[in-house]
N, C-alpha and C positions, 0 to 999 in steps of 0.2 A: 504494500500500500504506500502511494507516494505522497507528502505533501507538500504543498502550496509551498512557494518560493517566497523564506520569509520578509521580512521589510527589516531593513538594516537595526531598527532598535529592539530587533529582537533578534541578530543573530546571534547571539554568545550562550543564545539557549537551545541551538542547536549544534550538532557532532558531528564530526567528518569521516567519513568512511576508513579512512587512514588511521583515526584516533580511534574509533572504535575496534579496531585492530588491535589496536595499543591493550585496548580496556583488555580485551578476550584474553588476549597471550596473560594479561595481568591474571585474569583469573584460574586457565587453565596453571599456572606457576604457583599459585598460592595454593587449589588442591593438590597439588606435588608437594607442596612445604608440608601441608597438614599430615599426609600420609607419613612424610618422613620422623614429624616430630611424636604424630603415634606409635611408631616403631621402637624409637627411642623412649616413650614411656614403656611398655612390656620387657625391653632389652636391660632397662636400669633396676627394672624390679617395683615400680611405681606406680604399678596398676591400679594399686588399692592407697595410691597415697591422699587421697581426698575419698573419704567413705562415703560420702551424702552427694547430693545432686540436687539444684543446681550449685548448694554452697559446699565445704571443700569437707568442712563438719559439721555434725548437728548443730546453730547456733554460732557457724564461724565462718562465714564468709570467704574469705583467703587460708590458706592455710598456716600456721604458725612454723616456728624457724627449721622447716624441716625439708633435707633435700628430696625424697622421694614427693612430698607433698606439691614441692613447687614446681619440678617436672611433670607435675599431670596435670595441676592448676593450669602453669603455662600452655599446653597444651588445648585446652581450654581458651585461652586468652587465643591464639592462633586460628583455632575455630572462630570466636568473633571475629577475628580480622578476613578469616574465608569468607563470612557471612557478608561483610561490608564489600567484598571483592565483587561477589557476584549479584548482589543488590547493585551494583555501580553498572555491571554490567547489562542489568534490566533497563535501567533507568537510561542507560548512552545508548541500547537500541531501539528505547520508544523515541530519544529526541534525534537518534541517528537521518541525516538527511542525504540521500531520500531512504524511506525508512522500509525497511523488510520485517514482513510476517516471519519469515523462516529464521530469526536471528534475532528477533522478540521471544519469541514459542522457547525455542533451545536457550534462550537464556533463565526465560522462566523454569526450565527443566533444570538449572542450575541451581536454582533458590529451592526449588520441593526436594532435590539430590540434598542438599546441606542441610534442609532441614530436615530430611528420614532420619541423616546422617547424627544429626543433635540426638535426635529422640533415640536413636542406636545407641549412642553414647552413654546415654542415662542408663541405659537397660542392662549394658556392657559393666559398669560399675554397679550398680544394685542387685546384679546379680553374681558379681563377687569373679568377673573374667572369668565366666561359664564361657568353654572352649568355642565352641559351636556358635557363639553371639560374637565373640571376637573375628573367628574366622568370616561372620559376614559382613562382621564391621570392615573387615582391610578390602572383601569383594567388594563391596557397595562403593568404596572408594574409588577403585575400579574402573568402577561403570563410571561415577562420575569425573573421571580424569578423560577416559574416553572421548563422554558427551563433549568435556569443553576443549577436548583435540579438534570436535565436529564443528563447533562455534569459529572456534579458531578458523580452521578451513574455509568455513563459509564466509565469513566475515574477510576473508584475502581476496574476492574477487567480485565482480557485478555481473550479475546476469545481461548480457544484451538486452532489447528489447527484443520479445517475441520469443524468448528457451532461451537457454542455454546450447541450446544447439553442437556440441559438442560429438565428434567421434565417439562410438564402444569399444571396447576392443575384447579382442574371442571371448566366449561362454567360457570356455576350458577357460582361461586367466584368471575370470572374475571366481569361478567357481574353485577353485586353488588357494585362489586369496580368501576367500571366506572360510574355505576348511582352514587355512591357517590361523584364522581368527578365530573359528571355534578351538583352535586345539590349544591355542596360546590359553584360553579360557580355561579348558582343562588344565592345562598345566598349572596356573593360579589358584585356581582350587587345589588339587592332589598338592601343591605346596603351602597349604595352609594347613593342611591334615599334616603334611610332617611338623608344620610348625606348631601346631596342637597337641602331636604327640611329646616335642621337645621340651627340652629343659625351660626354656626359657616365655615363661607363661605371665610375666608382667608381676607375679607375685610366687613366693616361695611355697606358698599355701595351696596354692590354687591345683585343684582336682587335673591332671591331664587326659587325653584321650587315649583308652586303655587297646591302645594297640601297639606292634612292636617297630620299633625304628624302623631297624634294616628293612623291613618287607613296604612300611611306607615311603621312604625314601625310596627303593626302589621299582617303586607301583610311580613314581616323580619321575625317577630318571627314566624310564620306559618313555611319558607322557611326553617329555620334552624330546626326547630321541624319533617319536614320532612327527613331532612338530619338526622338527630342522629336516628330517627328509623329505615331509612335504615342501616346504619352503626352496630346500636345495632344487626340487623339479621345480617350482612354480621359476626358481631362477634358470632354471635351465629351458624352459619354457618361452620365457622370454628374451630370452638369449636368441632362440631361434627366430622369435617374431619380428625380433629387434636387425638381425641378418637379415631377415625374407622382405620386409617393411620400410622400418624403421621410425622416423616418426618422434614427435616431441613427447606424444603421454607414454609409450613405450619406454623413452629414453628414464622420462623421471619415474614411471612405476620401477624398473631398474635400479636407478640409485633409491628406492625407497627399500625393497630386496636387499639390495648390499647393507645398510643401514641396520636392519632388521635380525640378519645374519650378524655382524660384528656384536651386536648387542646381547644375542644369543652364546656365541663366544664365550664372551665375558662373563654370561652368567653363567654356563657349566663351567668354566673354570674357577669361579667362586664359590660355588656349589662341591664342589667334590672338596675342592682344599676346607671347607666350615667341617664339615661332614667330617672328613678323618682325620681334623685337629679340634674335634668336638664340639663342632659351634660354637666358637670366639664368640665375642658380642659386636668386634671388629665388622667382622665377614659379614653376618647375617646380617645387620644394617645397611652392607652394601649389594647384598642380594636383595632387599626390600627395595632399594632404589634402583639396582638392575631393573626388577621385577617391572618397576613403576614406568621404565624407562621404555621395557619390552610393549607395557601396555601403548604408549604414545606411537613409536615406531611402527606398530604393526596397525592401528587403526589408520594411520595414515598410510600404510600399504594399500589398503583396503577402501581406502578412500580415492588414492591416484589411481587404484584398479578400475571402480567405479564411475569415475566421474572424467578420467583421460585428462584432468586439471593438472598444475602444478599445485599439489596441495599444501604449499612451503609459505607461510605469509610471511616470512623473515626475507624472501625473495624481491618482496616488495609490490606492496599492493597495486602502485600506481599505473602497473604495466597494464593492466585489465579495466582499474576504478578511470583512469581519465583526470577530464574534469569533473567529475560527477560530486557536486554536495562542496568543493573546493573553499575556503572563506568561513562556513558556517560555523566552526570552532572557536574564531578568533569574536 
C-alpha cells in the first residue's frame, strides 16, 4: 500500500527505504544478541539466579549482589532492548515510504515472536529449567532469527511495478534447498536433546533428560552428516547449472552454498573437539553461535533459491530501491 507524497512539514515522519534496512538488520542482530546472552545464562549456571518472574525475587525487583543473579536479570534487561528493536521496527515500516504490507505483516511477526518469547521465558524459570521448555525456548529463537533474516531480505529490495517478475530457477534446486532447511531444523532440534541431556543445564539442580550421551550425540552427528550431503549435491547441482547457464541468481544462490558449507565446517569441528574434551563452556557457546549462524546462512540459501534475488542487503539497497521514498528520513 503506497502513500501520498508527503508535504515537506511532514517529512521527518517518514523513512526511507535504505533506513528501514538499517532498522531490520538492527533487529534481526539484536535477536542474535538475545540468543547469545541466553546461552551464556545456562553455560554460567544462572538459570535459576532470579527465582520469580517478572521481578528477580519475591519482593525484589533487581537482584541483590549476586553474580549468577545478574546474569539472568541482564538477560532480561536485553530482552527489553529486543523488544524496543522490533517495536522500532513496526513502527519504520508503517511510516516507511512508500510503505509495504509485506514488511509491516513480518515485522508484526516480530513483536508476537518476542513476545511468545517473554511469556517462554517466565514459564522457563517457574518451572525450575524443565529441559523440554528450554529446548523450545532456544527453537522459538530460531524461528524468530529466521523471520527477521526474511524482513531483512525483503526490506533490500522494491518490487517493480507490476511483480517482481523475477527468473525461477529448477524444481530440483529449490527443492534441495528446502530439504536443506528442513534438515538444518532437524539438526537444531537433535542438538538441543544432546544439550538436554548434558551437563550443563543452567543450574546444578536441574533434573536432565534421562537418556545416554553417546547415543544422543550421535543420533546429532548422523543429522548433521545428513545435512552437509545434501547441501554438498544441492552445491554440486548448481555447479552444473551455473556451467550449463549461468546467470546472476545462480551465481549468488552459489556463494550462499559456499557460505553455508564453511559455517557447517566450523561447527562439526567445534562439535567433536566440546564433545571429547567434555563440553568446555568455551566450545559450547561457540557452537550456540555457530548454530545461530547456520540458522541465518541457510534461510538465506533458501531465500536466493527462491526468489533468484541477491538476498544480501549489506550489498546495498540502492541498486534495486532507486529513487524511491529518497529525502523522506531527513
Amino acid at each position: 500500500m503506497n502513500l501520498p507524497e508527503p508535504s515537506p512539514q511532514g517529512r521527518r515522519r517518514y523513512v526511507t527505504p535504505e533506513r528501514f534496512a538499517t532498522i531490520a538488520r538492527w533487529a534481526l542482530w539484536s535477536l542474535v544478541a538475545i540468543v547469545v546472552t541466553g546461552s551464556l545464562v545456562r553455560l554460567t549456571g544462572s538459570g535459576l539466579g532470579c527465582s520469580d518472574w517478572p521481578t528477580c525475587e519475591p519482593g525484589e525487583f533487581v537482584p541483590a549482589a549476586d553474580f549468577h543473579g545478574w546474569v539472568e536479570f541482564g538477560n532480561r534487561i536485553v530482552t527489553g532492548l529486543v523488544s524496543v528493536a522490533v517495536v522500532a521496527a513496526v513502527a519504520a515500516s508503517w511510516w516507511r515510504q512508500p510503505r509495504r504490507g509485506d514488511l509491516v505483516w513480518w515485522s508484526l511477526g516480530l513483536v508476537a515472536g518476542v513476545i511468545f518469547q517473554i511469556g517462554l521465558g517466565a514459564v522457563t524459570v517457574l518451572t525450575h529449567l524443565s529441559p523440554p521448555i528450554v529446548m523450545s525456548h532456544f527453537l522459538a529463537s530460531q524461528v524468530l532469527v529466521s523471520a527477521a533474516v526474511v524482513l531483512q531480505h525483503r526490506a533490500s529490495w522494491e518490487p517493480p511495478p507490476g511483480g517482481i517478475g523475477t527468473a525461477r530457477l529448477p524444481t530440483q534446486v529449490r527443492t534441495l534447498a528446502w530439504l536443506a532447511a528442513a534438515l538444518t531444523a532437524a539438526a537444531l532440534w537433535t542438538g538441543t536433546v544432546v544439550t538436554g541431556t548434558g551437563p550443563h543445564g543452567g543450574d546444578e539442580h536441574v533434573e536432565r533428560l534421562q537418556y545416554a550421551l553417546p547415543s544422543v550425540a550421535r543420533i546429532h552427528g548422523i543429522t548433521v552428516a545428513v545435512l552437509a550431503a545434501t547441501t554438498l549435491l544441492l552445491a554440486f547441482r548448481v555447479r552444473r547449472l551455473a556451467a550449463t547457464q549461468g546467470g546472476d541468481a545462480t551465481a549468488e544462490l552459489g556463494r550462499r552454498i559456499r557460505t553455508v558449507i564453511g559455517v557447517m565446517a566450523v561447527q562439526a569441528a567445534i562439535g567433536y573437539v566440546q564433545y571429547f574434551n567434555e563440553l568446555p563452556v568455551l566450545l559450547v557457546a561457540l557452537h550456540v553461535v555457530g548454530a545461530t549462524l547456520l540458522t541465518i546462512t541457510m534461510t538465506r540459501l533458501v531465500l536466493a533459491a527462491e526468489t533468484g534475488r541477491h538476498a544480501s542487503a549489506e550489498t546495498g539497497i540502492a541498486e534495486s530501491v532507486g529513487i524511491a521514498g529518497r529525502g523522506f528520513a531527513e
